[in-house]
PDB file of N, CA, C and O in Angstrom:
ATOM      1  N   UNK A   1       0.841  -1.173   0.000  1.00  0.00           N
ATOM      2  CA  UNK A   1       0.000   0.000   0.000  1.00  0.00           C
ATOM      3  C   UNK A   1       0.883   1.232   0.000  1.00  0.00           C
ATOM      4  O   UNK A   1       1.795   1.374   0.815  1.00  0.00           O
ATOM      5  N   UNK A   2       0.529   2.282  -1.113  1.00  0.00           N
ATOM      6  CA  UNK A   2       1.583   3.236  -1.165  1.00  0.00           C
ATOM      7  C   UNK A   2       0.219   4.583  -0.448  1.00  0.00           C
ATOM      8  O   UNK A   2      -0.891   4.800  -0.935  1.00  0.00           O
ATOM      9  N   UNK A   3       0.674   5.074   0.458  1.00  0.00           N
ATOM     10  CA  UNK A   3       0.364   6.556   1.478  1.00  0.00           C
ATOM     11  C   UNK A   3       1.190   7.652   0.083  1.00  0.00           C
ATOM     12  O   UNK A   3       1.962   7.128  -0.720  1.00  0.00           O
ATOM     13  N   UNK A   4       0.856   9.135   0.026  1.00  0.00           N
ATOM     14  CA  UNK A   4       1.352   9.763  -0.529  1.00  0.00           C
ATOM     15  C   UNK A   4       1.064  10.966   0.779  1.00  0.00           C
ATOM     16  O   UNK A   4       0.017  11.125   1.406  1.00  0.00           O
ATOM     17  N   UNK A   5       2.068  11.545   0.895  1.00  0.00           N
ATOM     18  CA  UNK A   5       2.363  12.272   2.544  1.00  0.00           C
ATOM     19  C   UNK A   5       2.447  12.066   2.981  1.00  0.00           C
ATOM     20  O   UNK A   5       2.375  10.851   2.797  1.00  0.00           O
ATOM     21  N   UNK A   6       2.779  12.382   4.556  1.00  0.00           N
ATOM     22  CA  UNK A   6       2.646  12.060   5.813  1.00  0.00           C
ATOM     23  C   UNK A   6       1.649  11.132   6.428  1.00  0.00           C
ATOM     24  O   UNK A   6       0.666  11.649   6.959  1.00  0.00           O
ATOM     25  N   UNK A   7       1.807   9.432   6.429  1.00  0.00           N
ATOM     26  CA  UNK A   7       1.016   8.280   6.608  1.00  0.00           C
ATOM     27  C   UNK A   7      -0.206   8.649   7.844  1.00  0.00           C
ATOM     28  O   UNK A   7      -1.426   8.766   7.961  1.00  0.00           O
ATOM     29  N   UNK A   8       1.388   8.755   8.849  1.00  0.00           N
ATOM     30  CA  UNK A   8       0.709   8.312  10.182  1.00  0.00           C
ATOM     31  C   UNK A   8       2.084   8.817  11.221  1.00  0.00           C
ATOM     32  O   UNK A   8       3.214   8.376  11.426  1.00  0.00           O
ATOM     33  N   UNK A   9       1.383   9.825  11.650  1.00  0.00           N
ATOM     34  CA  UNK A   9       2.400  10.965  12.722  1.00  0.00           C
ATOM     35  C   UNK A   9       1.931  10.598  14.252  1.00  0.00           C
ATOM     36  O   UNK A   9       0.768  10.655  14.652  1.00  0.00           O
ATOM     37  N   UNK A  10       2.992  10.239  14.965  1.00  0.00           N
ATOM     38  CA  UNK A  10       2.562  10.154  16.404  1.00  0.00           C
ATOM     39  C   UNK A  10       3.314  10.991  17.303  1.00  0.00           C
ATOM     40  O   UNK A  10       4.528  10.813  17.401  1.00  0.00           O
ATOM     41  N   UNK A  11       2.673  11.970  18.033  1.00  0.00           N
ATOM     42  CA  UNK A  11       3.457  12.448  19.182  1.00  0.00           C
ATOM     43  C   UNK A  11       2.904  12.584  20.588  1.00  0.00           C
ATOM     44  O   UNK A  11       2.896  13.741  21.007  1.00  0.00           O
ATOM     45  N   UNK A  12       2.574  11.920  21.170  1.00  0.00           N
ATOM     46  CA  UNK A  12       2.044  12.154  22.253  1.00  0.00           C
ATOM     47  C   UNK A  12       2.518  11.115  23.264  1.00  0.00           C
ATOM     48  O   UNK A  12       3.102  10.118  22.841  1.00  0.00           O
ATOM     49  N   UNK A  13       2.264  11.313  24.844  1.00  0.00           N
ATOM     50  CA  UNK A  13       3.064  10.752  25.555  1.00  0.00           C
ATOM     51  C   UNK A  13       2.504   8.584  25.569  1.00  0.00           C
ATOM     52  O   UNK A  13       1.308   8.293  25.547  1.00  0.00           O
ATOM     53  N   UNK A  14       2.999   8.078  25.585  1.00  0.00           N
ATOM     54  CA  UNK A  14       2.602   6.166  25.510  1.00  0.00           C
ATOM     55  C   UNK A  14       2.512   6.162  24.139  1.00  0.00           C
ATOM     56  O   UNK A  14       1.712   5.284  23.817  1.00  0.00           O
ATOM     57  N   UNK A  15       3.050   6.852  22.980  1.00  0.00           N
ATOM     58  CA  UNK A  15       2.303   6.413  21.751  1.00  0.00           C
ATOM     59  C   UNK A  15       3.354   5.261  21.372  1.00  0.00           C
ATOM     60  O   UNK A  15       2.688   4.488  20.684  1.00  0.00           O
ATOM     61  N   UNK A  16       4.408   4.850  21.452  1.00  0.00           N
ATOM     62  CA  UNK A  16       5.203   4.123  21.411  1.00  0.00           C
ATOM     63  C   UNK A  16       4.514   2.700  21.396  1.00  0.00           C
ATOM     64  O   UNK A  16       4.513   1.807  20.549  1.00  0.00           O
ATOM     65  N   UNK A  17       3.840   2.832  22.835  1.00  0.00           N
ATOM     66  CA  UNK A  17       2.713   1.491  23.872  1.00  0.00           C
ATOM     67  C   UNK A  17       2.037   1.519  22.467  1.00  0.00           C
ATOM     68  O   UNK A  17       2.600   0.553  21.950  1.00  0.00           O
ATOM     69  N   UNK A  18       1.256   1.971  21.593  1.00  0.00           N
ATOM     70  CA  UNK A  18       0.150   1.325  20.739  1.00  0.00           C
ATOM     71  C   UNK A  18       0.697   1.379  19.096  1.00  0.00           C
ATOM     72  O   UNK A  18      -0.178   1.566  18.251  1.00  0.00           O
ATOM     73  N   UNK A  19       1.996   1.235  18.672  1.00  0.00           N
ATOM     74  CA  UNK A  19       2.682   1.279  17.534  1.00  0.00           C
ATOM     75  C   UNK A  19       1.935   0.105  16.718  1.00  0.00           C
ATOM     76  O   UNK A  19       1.559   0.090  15.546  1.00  0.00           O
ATOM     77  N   UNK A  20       1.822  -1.134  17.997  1.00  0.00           N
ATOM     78  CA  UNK A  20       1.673  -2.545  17.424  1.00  0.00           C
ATOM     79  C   UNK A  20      -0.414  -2.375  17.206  1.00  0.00           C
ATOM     80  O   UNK A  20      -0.950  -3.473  17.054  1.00  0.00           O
ATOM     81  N   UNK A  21      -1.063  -1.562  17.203  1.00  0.00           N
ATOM     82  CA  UNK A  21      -2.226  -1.486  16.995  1.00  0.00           C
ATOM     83  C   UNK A  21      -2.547  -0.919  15.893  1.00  0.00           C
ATOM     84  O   UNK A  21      -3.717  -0.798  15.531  1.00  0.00           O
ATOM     85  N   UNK A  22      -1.339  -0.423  15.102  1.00  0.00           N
ATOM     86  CA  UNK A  22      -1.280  -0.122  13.873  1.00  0.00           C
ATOM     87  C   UNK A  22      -0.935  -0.664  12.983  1.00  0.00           C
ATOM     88  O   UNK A  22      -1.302  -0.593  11.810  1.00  0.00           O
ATOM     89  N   UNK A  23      -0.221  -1.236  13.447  1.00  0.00           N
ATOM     90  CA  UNK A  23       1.567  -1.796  12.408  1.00  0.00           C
ATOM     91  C   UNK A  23       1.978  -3.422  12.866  1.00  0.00           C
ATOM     92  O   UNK A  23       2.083  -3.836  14.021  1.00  0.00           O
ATOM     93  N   UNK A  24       2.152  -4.115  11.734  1.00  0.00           N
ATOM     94  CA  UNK A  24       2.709  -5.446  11.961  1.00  0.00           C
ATOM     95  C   UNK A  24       4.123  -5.145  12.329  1.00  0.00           C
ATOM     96  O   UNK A  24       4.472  -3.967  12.405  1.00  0.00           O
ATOM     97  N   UNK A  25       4.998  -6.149  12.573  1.00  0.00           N
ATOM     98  CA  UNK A  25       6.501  -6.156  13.029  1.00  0.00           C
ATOM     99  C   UNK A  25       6.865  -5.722  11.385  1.00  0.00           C
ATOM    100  O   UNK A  25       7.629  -4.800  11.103  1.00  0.00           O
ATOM    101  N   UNK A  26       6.221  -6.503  10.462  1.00  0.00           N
ATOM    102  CA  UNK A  26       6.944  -6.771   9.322  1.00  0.00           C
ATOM    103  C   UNK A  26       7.011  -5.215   8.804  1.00  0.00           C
ATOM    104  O   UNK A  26       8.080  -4.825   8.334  1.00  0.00           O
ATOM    105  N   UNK A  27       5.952  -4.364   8.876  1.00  0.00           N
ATOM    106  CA  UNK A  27       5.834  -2.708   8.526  1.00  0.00           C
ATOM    107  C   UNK A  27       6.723  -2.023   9.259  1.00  0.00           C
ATOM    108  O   UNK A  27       7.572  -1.307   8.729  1.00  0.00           O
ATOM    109  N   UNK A  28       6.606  -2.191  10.651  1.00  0.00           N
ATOM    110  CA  UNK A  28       7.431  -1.315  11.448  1.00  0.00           C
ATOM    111  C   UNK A  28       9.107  -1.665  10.770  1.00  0.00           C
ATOM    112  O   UNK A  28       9.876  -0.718  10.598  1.00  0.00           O
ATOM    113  N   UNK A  29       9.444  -2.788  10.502  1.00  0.00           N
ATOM    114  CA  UNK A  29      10.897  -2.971  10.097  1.00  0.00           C
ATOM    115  C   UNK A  29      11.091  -2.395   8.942  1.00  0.00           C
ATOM    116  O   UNK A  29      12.272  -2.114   8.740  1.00  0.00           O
ATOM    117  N   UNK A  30      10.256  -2.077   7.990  1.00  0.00           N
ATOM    118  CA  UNK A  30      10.581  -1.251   6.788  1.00  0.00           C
ATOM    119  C   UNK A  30      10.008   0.115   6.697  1.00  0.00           C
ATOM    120  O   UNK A  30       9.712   0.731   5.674  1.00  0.00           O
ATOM    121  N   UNK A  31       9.895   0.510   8.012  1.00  0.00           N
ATOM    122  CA  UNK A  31       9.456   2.094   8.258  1.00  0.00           C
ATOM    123  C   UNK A  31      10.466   3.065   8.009  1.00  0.00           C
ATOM    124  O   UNK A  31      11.597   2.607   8.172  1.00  0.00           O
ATOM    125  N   UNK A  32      10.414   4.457   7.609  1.00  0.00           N
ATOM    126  CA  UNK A  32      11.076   5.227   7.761  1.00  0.00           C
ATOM    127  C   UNK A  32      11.222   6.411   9.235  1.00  0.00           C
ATOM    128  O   UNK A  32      10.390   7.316   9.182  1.00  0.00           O
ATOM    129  N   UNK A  33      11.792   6.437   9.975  1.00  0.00           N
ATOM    130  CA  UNK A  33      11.794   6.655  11.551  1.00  0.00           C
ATOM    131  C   UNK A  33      12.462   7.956  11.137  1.00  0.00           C
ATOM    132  O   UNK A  33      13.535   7.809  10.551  1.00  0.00           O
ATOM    133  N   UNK A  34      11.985   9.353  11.350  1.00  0.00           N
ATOM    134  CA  UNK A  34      12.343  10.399  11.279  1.00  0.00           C
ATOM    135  C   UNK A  34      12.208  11.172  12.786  1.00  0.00           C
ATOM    136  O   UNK A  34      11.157  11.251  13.424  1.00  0.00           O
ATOM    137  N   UNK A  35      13.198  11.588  13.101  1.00  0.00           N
ATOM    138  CA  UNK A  35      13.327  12.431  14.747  1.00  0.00           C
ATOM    139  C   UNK A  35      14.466  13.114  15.431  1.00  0.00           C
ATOM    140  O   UNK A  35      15.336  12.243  15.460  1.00  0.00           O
ATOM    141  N   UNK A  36      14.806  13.877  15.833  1.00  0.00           N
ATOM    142  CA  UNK A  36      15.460  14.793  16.501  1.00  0.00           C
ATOM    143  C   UNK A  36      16.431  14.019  17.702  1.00  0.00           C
ATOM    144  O   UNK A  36      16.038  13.065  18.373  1.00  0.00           O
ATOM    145  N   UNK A  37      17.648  14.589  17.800  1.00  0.00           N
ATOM    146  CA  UNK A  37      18.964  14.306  18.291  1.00  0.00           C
ATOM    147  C   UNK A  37      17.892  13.444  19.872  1.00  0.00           C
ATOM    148  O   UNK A  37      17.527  12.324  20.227  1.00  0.00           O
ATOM    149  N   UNK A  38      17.804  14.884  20.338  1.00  0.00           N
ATOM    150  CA  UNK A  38      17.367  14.699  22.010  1.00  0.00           C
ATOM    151  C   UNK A  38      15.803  13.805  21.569  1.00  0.00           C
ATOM    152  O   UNK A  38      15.307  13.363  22.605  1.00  0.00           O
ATOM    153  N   UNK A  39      15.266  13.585  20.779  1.00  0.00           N
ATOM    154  CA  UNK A  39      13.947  12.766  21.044  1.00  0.00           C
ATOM    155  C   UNK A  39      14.788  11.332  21.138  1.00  0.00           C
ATOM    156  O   UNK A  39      15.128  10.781  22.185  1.00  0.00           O
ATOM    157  N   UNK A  40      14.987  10.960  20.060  1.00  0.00           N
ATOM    158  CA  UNK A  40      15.293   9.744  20.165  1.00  0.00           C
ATOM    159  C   UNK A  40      16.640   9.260  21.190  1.00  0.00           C
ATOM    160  O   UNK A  40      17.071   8.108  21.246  1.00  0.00           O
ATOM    161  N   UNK A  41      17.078  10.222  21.830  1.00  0.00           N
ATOM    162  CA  UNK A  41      18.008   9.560  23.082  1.00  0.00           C
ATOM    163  C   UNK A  41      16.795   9.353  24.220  1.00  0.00           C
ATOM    164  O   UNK A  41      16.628   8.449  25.038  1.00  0.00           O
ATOM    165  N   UNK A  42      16.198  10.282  24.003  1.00  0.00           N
ATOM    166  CA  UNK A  42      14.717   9.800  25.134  1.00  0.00           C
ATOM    167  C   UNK A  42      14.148   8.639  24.758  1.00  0.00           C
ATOM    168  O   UNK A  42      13.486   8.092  25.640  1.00  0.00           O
ATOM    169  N   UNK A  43      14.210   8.062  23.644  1.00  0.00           N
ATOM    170  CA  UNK A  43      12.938   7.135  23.414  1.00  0.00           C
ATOM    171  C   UNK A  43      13.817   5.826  23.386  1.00  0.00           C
ATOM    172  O   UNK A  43      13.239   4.742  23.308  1.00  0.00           O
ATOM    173  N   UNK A  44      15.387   5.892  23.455  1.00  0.00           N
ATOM    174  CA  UNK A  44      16.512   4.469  23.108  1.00  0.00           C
ATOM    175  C   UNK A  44      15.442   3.378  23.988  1.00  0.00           C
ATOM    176  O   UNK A  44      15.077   2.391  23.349  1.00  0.00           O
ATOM    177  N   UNK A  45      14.982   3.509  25.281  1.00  0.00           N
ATOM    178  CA  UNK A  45      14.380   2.237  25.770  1.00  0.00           C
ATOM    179  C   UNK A  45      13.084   1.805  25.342  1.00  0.00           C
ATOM    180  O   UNK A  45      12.777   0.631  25.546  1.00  0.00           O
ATOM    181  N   UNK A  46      12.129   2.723  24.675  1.00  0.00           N
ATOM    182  CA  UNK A  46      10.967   2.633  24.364  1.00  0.00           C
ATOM    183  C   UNK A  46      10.634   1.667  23.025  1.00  0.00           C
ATOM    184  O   UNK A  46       9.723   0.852  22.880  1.00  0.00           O
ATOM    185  N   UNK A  47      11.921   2.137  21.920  1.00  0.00           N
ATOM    186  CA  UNK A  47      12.040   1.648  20.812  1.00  0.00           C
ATOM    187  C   UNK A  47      11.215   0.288  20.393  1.00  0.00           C
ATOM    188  O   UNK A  47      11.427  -0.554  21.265  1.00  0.00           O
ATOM    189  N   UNK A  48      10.466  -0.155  19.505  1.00  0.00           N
ATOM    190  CA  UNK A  48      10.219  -1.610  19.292  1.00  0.00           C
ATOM    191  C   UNK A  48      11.458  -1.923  18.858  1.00  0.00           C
ATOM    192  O   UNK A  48      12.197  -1.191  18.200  1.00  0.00           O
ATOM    193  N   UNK A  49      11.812  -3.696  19.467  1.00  0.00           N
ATOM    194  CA  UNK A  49      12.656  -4.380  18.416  1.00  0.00           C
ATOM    195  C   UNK A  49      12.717  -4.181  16.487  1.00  0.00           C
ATOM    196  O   UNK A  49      13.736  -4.764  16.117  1.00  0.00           O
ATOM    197  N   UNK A  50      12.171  -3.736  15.600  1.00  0.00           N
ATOM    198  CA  UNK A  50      12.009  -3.547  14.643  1.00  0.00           C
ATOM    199  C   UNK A  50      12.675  -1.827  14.132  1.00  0.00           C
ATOM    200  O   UNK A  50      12.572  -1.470  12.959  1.00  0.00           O
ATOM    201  N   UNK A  51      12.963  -1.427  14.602  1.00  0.00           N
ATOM    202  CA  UNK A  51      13.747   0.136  14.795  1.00  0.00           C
ATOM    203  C   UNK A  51      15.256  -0.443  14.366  1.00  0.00           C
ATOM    204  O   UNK A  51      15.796   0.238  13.494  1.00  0.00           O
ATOM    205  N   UNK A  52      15.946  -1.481  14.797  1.00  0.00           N
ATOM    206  CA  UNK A  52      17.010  -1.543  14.689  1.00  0.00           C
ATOM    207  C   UNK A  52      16.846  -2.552  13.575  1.00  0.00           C
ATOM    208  O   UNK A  52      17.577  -1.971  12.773  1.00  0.00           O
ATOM    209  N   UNK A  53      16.545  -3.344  13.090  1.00  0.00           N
ATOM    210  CA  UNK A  53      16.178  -4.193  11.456  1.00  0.00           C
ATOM    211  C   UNK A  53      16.696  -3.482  10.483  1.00  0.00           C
ATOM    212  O   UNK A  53      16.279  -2.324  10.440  1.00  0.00           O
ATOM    213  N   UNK A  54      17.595  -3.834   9.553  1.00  0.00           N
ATOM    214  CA  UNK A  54      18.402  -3.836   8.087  1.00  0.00           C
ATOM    215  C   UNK A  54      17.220  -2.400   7.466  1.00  0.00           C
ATOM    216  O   UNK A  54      17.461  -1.196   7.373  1.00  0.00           O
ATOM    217  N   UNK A  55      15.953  -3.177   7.139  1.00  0.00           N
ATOM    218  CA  UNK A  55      15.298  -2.483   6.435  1.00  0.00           C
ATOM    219  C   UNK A  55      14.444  -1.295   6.825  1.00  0.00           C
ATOM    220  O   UNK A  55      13.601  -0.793   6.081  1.00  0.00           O
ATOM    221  N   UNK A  56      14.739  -0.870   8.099  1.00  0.00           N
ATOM    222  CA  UNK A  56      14.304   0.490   9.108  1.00  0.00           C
ATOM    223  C   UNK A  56      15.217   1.616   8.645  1.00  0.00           C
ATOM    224  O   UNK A  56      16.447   1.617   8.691  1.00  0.00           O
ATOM    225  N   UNK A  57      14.314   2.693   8.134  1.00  0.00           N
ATOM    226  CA  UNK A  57      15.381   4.192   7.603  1.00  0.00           C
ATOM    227  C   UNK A  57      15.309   4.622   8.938  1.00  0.00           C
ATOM    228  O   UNK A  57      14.467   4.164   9.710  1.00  0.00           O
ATOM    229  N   UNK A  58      16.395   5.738   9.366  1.00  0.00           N
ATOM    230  CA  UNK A  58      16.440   6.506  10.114  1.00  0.00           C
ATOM    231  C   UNK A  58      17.263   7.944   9.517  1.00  0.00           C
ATOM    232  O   UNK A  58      18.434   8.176   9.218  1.00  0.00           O
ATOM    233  N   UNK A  59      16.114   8.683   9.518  1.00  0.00           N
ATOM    234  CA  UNK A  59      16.743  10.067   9.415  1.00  0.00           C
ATOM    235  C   UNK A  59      16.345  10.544  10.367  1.00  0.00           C
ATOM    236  O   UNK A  59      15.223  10.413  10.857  1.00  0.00           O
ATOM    237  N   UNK A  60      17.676  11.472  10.932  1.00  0.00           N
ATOM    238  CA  UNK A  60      18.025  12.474  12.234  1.00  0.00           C
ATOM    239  C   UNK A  60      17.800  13.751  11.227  1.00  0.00           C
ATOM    240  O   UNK A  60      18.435  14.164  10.257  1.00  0.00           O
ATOM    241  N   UNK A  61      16.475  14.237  11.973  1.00  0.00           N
ATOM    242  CA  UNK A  61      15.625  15.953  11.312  1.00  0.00           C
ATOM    243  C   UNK A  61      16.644  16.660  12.660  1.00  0.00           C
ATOM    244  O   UNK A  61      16.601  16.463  13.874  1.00  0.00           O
ATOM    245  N   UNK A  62      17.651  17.658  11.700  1.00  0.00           N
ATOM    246  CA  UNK A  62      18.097  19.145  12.313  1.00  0.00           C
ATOM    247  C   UNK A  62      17.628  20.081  12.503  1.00  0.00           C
ATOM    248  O   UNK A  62      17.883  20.620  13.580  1.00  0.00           O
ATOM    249  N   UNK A  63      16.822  20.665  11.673  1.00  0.00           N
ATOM    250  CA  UNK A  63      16.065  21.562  12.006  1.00  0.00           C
ATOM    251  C   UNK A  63      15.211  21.822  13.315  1.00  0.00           C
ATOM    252  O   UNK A  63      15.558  21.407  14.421  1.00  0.00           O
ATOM    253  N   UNK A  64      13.823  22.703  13.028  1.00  0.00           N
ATOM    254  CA  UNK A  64      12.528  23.104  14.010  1.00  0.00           C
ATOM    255  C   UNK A  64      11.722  22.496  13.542  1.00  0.00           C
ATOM    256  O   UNK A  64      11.734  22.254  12.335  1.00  0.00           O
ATOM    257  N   UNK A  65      10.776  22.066  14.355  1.00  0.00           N
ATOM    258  CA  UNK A  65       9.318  21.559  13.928  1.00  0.00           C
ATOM    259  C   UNK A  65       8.807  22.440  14.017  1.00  0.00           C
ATOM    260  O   UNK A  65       8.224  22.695  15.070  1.00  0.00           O
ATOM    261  N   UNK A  66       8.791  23.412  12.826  1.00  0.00           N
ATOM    262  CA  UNK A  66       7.960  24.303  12.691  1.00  0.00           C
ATOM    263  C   UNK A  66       6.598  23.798  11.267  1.00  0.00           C
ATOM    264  O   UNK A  66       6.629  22.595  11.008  1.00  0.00           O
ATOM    265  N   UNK A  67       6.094  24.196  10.879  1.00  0.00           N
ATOM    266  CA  UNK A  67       5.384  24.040   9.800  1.00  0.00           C
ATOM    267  C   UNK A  67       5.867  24.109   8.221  1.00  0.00           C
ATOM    268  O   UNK A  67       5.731  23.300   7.302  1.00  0.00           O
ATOM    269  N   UNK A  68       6.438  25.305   8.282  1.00  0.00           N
ATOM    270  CA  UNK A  68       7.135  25.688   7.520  1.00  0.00           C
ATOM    271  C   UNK A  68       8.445  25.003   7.399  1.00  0.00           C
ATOM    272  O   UNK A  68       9.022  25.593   6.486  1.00  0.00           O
ATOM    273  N   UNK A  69       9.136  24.151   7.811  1.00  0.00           N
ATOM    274  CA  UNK A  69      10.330  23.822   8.284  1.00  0.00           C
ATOM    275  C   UNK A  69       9.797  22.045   7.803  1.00  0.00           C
ATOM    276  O   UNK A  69      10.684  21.408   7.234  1.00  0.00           O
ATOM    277  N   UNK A  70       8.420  21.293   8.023  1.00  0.00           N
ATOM    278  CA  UNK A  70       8.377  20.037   8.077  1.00  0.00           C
ATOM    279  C   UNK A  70       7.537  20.272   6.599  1.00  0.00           C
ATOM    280  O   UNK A  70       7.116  19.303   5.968  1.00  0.00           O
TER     281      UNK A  70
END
């Protein structure tokens, strides 16, 4: 299934806890994981096993989450 934009944005506090109410293991491993220096040192324990999988992108966003900026 191809999404064109922004699929499925989570920010809020436990959203981590309901990843798997969305997403099979097999999706989450070929996700693209986009997030900020200090978020993701916060989230290293939260992570699903599937974050670290071959086929998981990770881009580190420098910028602001501004509107204009995402």
């Amino acid at each position: 299934r191809v999404v064109v934009g922004p699929a499925n944005y989570f920010s809020h506090p436990g959203s981590f806890n309901h990843l798997h109410d969305f997403f099979t293991d097999e999706q989450l491993s070929r996700a693209v994981w986009i997030y900020g220096k200090r978020a993701i040192a916060a989230a290293q324990t939260k992570l699903p096993p599937a974050f670290g999988l071959p086929g998981a992108k990770h881009i580190l966003f420098r910028g602001h989450c501004s509107e204009s900026d995402v």
